[in-house]
C-alpha positions as CSV (number, residue, x, y, z in Angstrom):
1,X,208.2,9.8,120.6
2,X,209.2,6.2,121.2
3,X,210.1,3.9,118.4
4,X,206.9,1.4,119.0
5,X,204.7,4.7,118.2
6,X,206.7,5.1,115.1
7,X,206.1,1.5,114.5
8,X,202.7,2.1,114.5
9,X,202.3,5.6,112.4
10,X,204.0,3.3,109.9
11,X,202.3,0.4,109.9
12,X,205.7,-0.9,109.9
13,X,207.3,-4.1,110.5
14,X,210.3,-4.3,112.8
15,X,213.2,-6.2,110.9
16,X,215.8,-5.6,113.8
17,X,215.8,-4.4,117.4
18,X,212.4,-5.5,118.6
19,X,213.9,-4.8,122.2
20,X,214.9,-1.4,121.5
21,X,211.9,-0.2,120.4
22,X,210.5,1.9,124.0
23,X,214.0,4.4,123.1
24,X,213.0,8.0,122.7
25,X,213.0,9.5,119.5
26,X,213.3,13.3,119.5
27,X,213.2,14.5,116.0
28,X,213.2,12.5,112.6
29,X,214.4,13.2,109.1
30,X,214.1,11.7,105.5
31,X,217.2,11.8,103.2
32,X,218.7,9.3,100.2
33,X,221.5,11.1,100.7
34,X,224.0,10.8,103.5
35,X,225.7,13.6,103.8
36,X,222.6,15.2,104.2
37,X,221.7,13.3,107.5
38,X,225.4,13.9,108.5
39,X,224.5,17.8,108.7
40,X,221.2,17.9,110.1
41,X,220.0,15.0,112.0
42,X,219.7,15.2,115.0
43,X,221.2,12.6,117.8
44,X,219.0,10.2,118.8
45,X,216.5,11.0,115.8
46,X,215.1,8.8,113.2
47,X,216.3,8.8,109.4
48,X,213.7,7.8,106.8
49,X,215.2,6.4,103.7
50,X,215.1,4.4,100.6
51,X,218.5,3.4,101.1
52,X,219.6,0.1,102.1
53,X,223.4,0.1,102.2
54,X,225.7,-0.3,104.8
55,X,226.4,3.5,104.3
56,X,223.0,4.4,105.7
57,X,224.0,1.9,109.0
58,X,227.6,3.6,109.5
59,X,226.2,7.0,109.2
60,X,223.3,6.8,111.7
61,X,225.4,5.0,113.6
62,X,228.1,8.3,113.5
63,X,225.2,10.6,113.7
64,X,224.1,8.8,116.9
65,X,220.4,8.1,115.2
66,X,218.3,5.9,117.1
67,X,216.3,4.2,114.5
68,X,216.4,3.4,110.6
69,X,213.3,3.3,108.7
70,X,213.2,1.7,105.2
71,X,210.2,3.4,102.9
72,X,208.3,1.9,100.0
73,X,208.8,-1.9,101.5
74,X,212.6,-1.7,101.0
75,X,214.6,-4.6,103.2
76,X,218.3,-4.5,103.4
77,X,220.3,-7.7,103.1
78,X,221.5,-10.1,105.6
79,X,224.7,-8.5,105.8
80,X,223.4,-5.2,106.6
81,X,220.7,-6.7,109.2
82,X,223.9,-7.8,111.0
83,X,225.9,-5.0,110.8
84,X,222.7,-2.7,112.4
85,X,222.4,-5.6,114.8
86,X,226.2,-5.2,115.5
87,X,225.2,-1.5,116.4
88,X,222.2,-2.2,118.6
89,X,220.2,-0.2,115.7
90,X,216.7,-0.7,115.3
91,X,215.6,-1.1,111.7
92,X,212.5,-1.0,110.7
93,X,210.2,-1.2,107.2
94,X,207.2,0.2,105.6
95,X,205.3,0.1,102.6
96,X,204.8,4.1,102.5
97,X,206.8,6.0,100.3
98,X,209.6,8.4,102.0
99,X,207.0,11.8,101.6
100,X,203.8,9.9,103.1
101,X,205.8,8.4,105.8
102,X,207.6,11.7,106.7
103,X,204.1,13.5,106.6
104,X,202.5,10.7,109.4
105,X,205.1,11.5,111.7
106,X,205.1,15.2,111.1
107,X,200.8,15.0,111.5
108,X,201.6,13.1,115.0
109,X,203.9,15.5,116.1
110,X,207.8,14.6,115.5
111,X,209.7,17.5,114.0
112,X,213.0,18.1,112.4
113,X,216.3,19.5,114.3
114,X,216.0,22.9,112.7
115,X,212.0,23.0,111.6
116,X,213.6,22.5,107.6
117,X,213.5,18.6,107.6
């Protein structure tokens, strides 16, 4: 799935990367916690999250993840939109929570690494 069909699932609005967004997205995943994305996401997926700290940047960029997606309308801070930038990491927002936003995906067909995301 490319990131402009995620775009539009969402309804989202793309805060960074607008020229990234025809990169394939293989699987996806929704996490406030890190570590959890650290052990099962897969490369070149997309996190879901509610997080907007530079800890959710470095870890997708370490995990290789091709897009960020910010749930219920959450948008990160200059600092952070630079640092993503920095990264060539699209970021992009929406105003559905993370469990409505992971279900659109999952309905249109993007899956997990293991099937347990």
């Amino acid at each position: 799935m490319k990131i402009s069909e995620i775009k539009d699932i969402l309804k989202a609005t793309v805060i960074t990367g607008e020229e990234l967004l025809d990169k394939t997205v293989t699987a996806g995943g929704s996490a406030d916690l890190m570590d959890d994305v650290l052990s099962a996401i897969a490369k070149n997926g997309v996190i879901l999250t509610g997080l907007t700290t530079e800890h959710v940047i470095r870890t997708a960029q370490i995990s290789g993840v091709a897009a960020i997606v910010f749930v219920r309308g959450k948008k990160p801070d200059e600092q952070i939109v630079n640092l993503a930038k920095s990264y060539n990491l699209p970021l992009l927002q929406t105003r559905y929570s993370l469990f409505v936003a992971s279900g659109r995906l999952y309905m249109n067909g993007l899956r997990g690494l293991d099937g347990s995301w």
